[in-house]
C-alpha positions in Angstrom: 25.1 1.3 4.5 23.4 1.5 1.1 21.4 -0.4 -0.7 21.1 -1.1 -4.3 17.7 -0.7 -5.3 18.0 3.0 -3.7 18.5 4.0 -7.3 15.6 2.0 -9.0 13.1 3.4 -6.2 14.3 6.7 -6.8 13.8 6.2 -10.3 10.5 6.0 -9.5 9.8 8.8 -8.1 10.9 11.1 -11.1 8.5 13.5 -12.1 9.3 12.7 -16.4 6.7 10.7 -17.7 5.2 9.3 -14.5 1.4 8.7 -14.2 -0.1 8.8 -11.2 -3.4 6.8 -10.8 -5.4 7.5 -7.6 -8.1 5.8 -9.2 -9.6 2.8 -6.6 -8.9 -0.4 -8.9 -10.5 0.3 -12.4 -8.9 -0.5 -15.2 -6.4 1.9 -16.3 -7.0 4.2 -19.4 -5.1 6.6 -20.7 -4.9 10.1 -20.4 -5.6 12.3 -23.5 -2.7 14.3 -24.6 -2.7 18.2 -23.8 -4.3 19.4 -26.8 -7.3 17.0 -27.0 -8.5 17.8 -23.4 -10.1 21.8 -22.8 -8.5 24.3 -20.1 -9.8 24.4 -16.9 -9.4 26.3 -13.9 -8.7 23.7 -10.9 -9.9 24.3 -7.9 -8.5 22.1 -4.7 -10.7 22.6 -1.9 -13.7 21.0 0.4 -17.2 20.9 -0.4 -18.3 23.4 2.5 -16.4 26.3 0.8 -19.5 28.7 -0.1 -17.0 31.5 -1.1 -15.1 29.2 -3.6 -19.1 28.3 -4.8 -19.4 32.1 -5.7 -16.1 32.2 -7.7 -16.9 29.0 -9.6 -20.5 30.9 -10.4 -18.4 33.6 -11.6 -16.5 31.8 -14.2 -19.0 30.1 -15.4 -21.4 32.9 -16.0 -18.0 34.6 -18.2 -17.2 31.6 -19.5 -14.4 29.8 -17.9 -14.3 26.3 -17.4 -13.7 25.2 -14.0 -13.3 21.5 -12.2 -13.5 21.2 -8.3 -11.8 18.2 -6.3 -12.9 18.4 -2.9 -10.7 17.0 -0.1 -13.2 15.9 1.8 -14.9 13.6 -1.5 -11.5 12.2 -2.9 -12.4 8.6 -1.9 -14.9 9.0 -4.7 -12.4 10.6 -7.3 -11.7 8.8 -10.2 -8.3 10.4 -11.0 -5.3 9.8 -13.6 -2.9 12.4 -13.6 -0.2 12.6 -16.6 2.8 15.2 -15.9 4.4 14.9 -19.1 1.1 15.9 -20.7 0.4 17.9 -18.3 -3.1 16.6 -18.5 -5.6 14.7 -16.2 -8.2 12.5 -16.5 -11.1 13.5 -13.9 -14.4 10.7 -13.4 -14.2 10.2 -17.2 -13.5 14.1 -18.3 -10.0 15.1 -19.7 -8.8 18.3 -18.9 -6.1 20.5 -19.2 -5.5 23.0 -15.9 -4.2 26.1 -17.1 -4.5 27.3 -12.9 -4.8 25.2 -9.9 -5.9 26.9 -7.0 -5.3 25.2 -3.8 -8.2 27.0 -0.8 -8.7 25.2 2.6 -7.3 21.8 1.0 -6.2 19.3 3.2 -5.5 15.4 3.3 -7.0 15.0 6.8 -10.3 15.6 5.7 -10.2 12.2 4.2 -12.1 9.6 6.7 -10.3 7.1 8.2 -10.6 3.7 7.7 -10.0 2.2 10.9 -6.3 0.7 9.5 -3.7 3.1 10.2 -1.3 2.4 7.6 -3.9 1.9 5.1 -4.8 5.9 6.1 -1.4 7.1 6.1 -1.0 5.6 2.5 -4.1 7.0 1.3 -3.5 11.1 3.2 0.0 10.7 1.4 -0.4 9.4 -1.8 -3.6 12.3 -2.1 -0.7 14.9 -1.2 1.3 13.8 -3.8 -1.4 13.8 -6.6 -2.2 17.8 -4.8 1.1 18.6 -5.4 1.4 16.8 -8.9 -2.1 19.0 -10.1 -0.6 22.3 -9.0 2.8 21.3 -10.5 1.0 20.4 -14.2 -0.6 24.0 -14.4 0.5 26.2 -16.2 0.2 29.0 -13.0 
């Protein structure tokens, strides 16, 4: 059996010119393109990760940019992600990440709300913005 909007929702889904907004009902703005927002080195992690603290320290103190989004915090991320531009808008900053770096990151660090489906949405659509930040990188 198929259906025809199978094509329309996959349509969707495409990775060209998609923007993803994980943001929790603000008003959308756009993202910067590439060249008006700096590098950064992306970190995906959780907020307990003392090692990844050291290496952050370490880039600063030569120089290097770096962002953090912490699994275990995302419910207060305000994030707007643009493939295309390989850009993303992070609480208010625009950024490029030249490297993510994914360490201990995981979508069931995120609390639960007490509404299943709600939860499931939320641990998924977070996995897909993971994915979409290491995909924009440029390693």
């Amino acid at each position: 059996m198929t259906h025809e909007y199978g094509g329309a929702f996959a349509g969707q889904l495409s990775p060209h010119g998609y923007v993803l907004d994980a943001r929790p009902r603000r008003p959308a703005r756009p993202v910067p393109p590439r060249t008006g927002a700096p590098p950064c080195v992306l970190f995906l992690s959780r907020s307990r990760d003392a090692e990844l603290d050291a290496v952050q320290e370490l880039l600063t103190r030569a120089g290097v940019r770096s962002v953090r989004l912490n699994s275990d915090e995302l419910t207060a991320a305000d994030l707007l992600i643009d493939p295309a531009g390989r850009a993303m808008l992070l609480d208010g900053r625009p950024l490029t990440p030249v490297v993510t770096w994914s360490r201990h990151f995981s979508v069931r660090a995120i609390g639960g709300s007490g509404r299943p489906a709600h939860d499931l949405f939320l641990r998924d659509a977070w996995q897909a913005a993971a994915s979409q930040l290491c995909a924009i990188s440029e390693t």
